[in-house]
N, C-alpha and C positions, 0 to 999 in steps of 0.2 A: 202427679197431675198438677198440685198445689204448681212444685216449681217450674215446670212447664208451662206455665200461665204468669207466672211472678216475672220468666224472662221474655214471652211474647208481650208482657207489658213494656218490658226497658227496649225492648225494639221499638216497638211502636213509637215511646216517648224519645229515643234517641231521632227515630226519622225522622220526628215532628220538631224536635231541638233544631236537625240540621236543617228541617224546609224553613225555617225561622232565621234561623243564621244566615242561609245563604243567599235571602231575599231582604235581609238587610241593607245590604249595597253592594256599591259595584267595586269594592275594594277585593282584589281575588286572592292575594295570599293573603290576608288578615282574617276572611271570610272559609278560606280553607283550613287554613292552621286552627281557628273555632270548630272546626266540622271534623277535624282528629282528636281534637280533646275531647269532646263531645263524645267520640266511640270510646276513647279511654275510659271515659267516666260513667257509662251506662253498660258499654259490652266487656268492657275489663280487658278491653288489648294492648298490649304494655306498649307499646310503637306504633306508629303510624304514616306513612308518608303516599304524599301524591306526584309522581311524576307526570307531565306536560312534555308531550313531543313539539322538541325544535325543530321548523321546516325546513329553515336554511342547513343546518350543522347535521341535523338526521340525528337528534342526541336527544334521550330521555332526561331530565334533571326535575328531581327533588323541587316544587314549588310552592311547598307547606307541608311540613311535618309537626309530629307530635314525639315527646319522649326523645327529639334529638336536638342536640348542641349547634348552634348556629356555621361550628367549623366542620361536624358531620353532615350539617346535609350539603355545604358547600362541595366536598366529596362525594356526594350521591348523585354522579351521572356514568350513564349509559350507554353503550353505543346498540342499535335494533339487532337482537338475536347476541347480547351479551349477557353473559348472568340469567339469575331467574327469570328479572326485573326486562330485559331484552327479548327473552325467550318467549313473554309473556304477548309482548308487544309484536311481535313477530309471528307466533300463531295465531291471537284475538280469543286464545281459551286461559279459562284458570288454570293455575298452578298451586300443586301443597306441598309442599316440605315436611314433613311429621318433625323432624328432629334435623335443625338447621347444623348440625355438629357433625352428622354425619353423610351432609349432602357436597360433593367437592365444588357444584358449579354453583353455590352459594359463595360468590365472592366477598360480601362483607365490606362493600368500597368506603363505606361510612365510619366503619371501624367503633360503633354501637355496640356491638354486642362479643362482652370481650369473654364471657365463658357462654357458647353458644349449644350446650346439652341443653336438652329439656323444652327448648324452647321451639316452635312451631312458624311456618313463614308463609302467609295466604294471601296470596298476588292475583289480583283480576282485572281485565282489559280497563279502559275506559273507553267506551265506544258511542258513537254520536252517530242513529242510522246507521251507515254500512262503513264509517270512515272512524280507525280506530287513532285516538289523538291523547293516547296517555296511561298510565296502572295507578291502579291502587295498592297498595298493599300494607298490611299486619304482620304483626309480633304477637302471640298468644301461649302464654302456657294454661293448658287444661285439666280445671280442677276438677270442672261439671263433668263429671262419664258421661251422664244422660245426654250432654250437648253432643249432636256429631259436627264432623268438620262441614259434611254438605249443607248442613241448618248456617252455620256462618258465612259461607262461601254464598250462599244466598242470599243474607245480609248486605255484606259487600259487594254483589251486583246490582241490590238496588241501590246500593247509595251512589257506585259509579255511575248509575244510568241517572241520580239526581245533579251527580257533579258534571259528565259530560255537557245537560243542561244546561247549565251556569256557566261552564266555560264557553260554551258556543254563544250562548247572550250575551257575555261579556266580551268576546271579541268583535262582537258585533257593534256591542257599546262605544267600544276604542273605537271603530273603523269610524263611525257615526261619527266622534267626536276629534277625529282626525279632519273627516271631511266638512265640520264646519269649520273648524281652525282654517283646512284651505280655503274651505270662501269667503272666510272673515279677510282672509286674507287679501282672497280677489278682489272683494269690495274696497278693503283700502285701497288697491292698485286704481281703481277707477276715481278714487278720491285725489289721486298723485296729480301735479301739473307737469307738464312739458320742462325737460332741462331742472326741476327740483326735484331732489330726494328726499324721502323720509315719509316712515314707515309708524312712528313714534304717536300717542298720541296728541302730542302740542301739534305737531304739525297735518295731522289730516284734521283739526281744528281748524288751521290759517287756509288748506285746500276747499275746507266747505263753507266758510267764509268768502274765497272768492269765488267760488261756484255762484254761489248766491246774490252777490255783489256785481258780476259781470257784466250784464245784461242790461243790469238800473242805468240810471243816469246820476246815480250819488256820487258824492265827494267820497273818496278814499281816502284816511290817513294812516301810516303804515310805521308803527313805533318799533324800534330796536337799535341793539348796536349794532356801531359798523361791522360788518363782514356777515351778518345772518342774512343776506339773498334780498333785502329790501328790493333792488331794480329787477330780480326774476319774477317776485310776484307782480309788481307793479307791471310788466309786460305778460305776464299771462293774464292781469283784469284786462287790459287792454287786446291783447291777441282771444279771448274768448267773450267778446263784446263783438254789438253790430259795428262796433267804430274799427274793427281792427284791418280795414281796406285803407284806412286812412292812417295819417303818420302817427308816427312813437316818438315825442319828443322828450330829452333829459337834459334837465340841466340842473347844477350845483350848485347852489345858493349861499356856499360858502367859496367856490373857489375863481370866483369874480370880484376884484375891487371894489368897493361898496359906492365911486363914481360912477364906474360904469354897468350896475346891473341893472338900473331902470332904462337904461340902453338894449341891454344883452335882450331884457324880458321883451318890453314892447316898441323895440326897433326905433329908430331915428330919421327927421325928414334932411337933405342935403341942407349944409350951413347949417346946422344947430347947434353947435360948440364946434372947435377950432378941430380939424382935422375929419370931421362928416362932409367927404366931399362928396356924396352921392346917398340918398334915401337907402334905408337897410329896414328890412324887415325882422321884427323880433322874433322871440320864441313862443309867443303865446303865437302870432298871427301867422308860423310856418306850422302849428299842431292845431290850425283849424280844419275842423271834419275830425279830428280824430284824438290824443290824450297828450296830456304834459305831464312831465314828472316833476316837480317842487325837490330834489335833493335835499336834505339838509338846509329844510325850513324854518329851522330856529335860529339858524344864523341871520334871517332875512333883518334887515335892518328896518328898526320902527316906520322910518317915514314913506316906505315903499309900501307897508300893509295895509294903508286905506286903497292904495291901486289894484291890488290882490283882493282883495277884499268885494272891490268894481266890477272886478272883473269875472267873480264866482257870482255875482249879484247879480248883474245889470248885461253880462258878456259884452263889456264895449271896454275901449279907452282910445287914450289920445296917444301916439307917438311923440318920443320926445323931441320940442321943437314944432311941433303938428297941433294942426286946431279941428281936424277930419277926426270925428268919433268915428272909429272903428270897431264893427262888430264879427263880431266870433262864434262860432259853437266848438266850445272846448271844452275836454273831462279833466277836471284835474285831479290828481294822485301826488298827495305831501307822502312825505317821508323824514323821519328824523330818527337822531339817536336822544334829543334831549329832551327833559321834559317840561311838555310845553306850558302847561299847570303852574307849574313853577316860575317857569317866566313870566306866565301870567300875572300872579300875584307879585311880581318886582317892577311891574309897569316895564318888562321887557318886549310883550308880547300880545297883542289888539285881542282882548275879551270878545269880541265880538270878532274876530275874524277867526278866533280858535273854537268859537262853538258852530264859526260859519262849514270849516272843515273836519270838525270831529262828528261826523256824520255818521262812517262807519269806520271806526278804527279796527284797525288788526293787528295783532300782537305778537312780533316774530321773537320766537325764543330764541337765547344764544342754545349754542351750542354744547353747555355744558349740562342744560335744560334739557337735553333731548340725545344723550348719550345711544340709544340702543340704535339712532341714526347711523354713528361714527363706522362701524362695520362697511355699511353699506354703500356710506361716501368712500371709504378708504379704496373698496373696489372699483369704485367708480373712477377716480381720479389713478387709479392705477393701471387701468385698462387704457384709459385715455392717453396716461404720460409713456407706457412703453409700449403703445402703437406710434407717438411721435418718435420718441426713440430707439426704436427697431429693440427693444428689450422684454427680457421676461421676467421682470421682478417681484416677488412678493414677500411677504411680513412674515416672521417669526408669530404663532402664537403671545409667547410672550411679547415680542414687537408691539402687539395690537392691543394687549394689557395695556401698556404705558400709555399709547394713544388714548385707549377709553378712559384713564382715571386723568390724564391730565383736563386743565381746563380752561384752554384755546382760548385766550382774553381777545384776540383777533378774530374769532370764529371759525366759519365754512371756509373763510377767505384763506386764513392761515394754514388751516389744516391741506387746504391745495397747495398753496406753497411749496408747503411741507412736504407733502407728496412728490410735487414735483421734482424738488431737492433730492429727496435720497435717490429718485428713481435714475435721475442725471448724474450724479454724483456716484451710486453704489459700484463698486465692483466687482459683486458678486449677487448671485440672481434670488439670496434670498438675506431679508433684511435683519440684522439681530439690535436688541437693544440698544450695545455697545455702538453702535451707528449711529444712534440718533444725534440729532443736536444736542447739548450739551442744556439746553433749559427744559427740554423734556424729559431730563432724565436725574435734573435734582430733587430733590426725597428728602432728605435728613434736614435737621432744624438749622444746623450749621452750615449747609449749603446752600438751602435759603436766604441767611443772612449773607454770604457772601453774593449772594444772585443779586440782594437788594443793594448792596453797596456797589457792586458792581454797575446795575442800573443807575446808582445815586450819581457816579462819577462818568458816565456815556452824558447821563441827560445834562450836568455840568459843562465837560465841552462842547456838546451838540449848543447848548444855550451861547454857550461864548465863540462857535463860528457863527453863529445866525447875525451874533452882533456886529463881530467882524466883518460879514459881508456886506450888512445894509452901512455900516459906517464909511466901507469905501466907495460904496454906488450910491452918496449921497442920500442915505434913507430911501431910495426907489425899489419897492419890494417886489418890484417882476426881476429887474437887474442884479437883485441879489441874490434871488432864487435860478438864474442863470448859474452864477458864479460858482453856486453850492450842487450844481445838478438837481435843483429841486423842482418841482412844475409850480405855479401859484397858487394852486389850491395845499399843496404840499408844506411851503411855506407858512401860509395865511396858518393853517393848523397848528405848526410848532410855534409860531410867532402868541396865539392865544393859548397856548401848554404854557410857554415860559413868561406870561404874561408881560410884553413885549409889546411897546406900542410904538405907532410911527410918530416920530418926532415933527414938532410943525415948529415953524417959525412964526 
């Protein structure tokens, strides 16, 4: 009687161990693997394992055991009506093996039990309602007489009917937590702009930024390097604003001759310097009703910033040449790579016209900022280049390695490039490292230094045609930008890289 009651206690105390364990969390084999130690250590059963039916495969497999080696229970599966372990699953009744040595359809797949006399094998469904989704089963050698096997067999039902439990909450947990992942997901999709990618969170930062911003009547200034999408957002404030029935105006403020951009900006009356033989309207006065884009605002030369300046104030100015104050309603949208701060404090750049436009800055990341993008562009511009191309090309895994660690000092802009290159250039439909360009694929420290020295001697002669050209077009830097197939803005750029100025008389 005493022991009869000593072991209705270590039941007890084991069920209440494992209702404890298994409402700890939603970790399922670390919580299961605790709930076989658990019968080890209170009912004395030398082994223990729970097998989990797979839906897709129709395959029982070991999902936490006890008393086995991490490469046995990788061993321990099953196909339904295979072994005990099958047989079990396949009826939905218990099974006993008295003496696992002398049962032949005791397969053993695990390879545990290497002299198996003596030893006993007690398997029972795991069933949830009417739908069986798994076994339990023990190792036991029997010391208690007084214990029978049916007193155990009935243990191990109720703990399968506490583990069915757990597994049914727990897959419920996943599904839950699958299905916010997807609406975390959906909701960033509606955070997306038109024509920009990314998924990242820098960039549904810069989407709620101009969600927000659209609508106002605020100044937008829009900081990054070249090639991060500065002119996609700047026309999605513009196309998700009331103004967006009215024009989209862009212009570059570095790639105009610093003569003529208080021309380009606010137009000219006929005769106002030599060659104005007819009034021209500028660009502020062809994006009224609707946005201008300021390009490459830092390049704006000092003495044009008090008219910028007028013109975000007061919405008027004078054309050059003209005494008619003309008025506007215009949004304007700066954009730069440099920083404007900086120029500030060098008396590069009007204090008052930089706190008149940092209104609402937005801050586009490069691209090496927001790597889990790269995927996703890469598909994009791929779909893109081999529908132009009548082609089915795609990237090696390792391909798209290279891609994410490298880090696109050119950007989004580069990486289309890029894209487009191998897709026009590939010969075969699917891309491997060994393809890539030749700067995406230097690594080692030594290839580095030759990549830098290599650079050192390009940017060398690049500097001494630039000279070449403007020394025989008479220093005229549209003429020399001809000669070299460069556009003006193209020029103007390397001309301040090589710090290169025009010569005057």
């Amino acid at each position: 009687m005493t022991q009869s009651l000593a072991r209705e206690n270590r039941i007890l105390s084991a069920l209440l161990e494992v209702s404890r364990v298994i409402n700890s969390s939603f970790e399922l084999e670390k919580n299961l693997s605790r709930t076989m130690r658990v019968l080890g250590d209170f009912l004395e059963m030398e082994r223990g394992s729970v097998f989990l039916l797979n839906h897709n495969t129709k395959e029982l497999k070991i999902v936490a055991a006890h008393g086995l080696t991490k490469e046995q229970i990788e061993r321990g599966k099953y196909r339904i009506g295979e072994g005990i372990v099958g047989r079990v699953m396949e009826k939905g009744s218990p099974m006993v093996i008295p003496n696992v040595g002398n049962e032949p359809l005791f397969l053993n797949k695990t390879g545990s039990r290497l002299g198996k006399d003596g030893i006993s094998f007690l398997c029972v469904p795991i069933k949830f309602k009417s739908d069986f989704i798994g076994v339990l089963s023990v190792d036991k050698i029997f010391k208690d007489k007084a214990v029978t096997i049916n007193e155990d067999i009935r243990v191990l039902e109720i703990l399968a009917s506490i583990i069915a439990q757990y597994v049914i909450l727990w897959e419920h947990y996943k599904e839950s937590e699958q299905e916010r992942e997807n609406l975390k997901r959906e909701l960033k999709g509606k955070y997306s702009l038109p024509n920009i990618i990314g998924y990242s969170d820098r960039m549904q930062e810069v989407f709620e930024a101009v969600r927000l911003v659209a609508d106002s009547k605020a100044t937008v200034i829009l900081y990054g390097e070249s090639g991060t999408g500065k002119e996609l957002v700047a026309k999605a404030v513009h196309y998700m604003s009331y103004r967006s029935k009215g024009p989209f105006i862009k212009f570059n403020c570095a790639s105009i001759p610093e003569g003529l951009l208080e021309s380009e900006l606010f137009g000219h009356e006929k005769g106002a310097f030599t060659g104005a033989i007819s009034t021209r309207k500028g660009k502020f006065e062809l994006a009224n009703g609707g946005t201008i884009l300021l390009d490459e605002l830092g390049d704006l030369p000092i003495n044009l910033q008090p008219k910028i300046l007028r013109v975000l104030q007061e919405r008027e100015f004078e054309r050059v040449g003209g005494e008619k104050t003309i008025k506007v309603d215009v949004r304007l949208i700066a954009a730069t790579s440099r920083n404007l701060e900086e120029l500030v404090s060098k008396g590069k750049f009007r204090e008052d016209l930089f706190y008149r436009l940092n209104v609402v800055p937005i801050f586009m990341p490069a691209l090496r900022e927001r790597r889990e993008d790269i995927p996703l562009l890469v598909e994009f511009f791929l779909k893109r280049f081999n529908s132009e191309n009548i082609k089915d090309v795609s990237l090696s895994p390792e391909t798209l390695r290279v891609l994410i660690d490298y880090n696109w000092p050119g950007n989004v802009r580069e990486l289309e490039n890029t894209i487009e290159r191998l897709v026009v250039m590939s010969g075969r439909n699917t891309i491997k490292p060994q393809d890539l360009p030749v700067n995406l694929k230097l690594s080692s420290p030594q290839e580095v230094l030759h990549k830098e020295s290599l650079k050192a001697g390009i940017e060398d002669i690049e500097k001494s045609s630039i000279l070449d050209a403007l020394e025989k077009s008479a220093w005229v830097q549209a003429k020399a930008a001809r000669m070299l197939g460069l556009t003006a803005r193209q020029i103007g750029y390397k001309m301040k890289k090589y710090g290169i100025e025009i010569l005057t008389s």
